[in-house]
Phi, psi and omega in degrees: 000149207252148168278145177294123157353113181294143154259124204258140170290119181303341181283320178307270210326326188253011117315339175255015165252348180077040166231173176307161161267002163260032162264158169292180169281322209214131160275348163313307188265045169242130204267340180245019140299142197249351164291285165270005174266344173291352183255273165003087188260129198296157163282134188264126183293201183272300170317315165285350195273322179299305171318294156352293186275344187031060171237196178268142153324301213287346201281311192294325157309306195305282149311359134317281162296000168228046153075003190282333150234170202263171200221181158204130185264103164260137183046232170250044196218150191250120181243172185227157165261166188270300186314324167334275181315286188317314168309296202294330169277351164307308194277001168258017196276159191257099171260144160340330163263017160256113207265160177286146158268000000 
């Protein structure tokens, strides 16, 4: 008759993998890397994107839907990046050493 498998210790196991024993497998799915959680940014609702932005909510929807910032539409609800925003408002300022066309 064949023996059932030994259970193995996790810390053994992932020493005898050459990592520590509290590391993850993978840094992605560790919520407390400072690698990929710096790429990862959270979405900002219309209301915080209004704020952000000091405009009205409905006016920051509004620009939205006809693309004038960029956005992202989940379901019927519009989230924003902050960096997003902030690049767009960077390009719309008219600086002095740029002349109008």
């Amino acid at each position: 008759m064949e023996q059932p498998p030994q259970l193995v210790d996790s810390a053994r196991a992932a020493e005898s993998l050459g990592r520590p024993a509290n590391t993850p497998k993978h840094p992605r799915y560790d919520r407390r890397s400072t690698e990929v959680g710096s790429l990862w940014e959270p979405l900002r609702t219309a209301a915080e994107a209004a704020g952000y932005l000091r405009l009205h909510p409905k006016t920051v929807v509004r620009m939205a839907r006809t693309q004038m910032i960029p956005a992202i539409r989940i379901g019927k609800q519009w989230r924003f990046r902050i960096s997003d925003l902030t690049a767009w408002a960077a390009s719309q300022v008219q600086s002095a050493r740029q002349p109008f066309e």
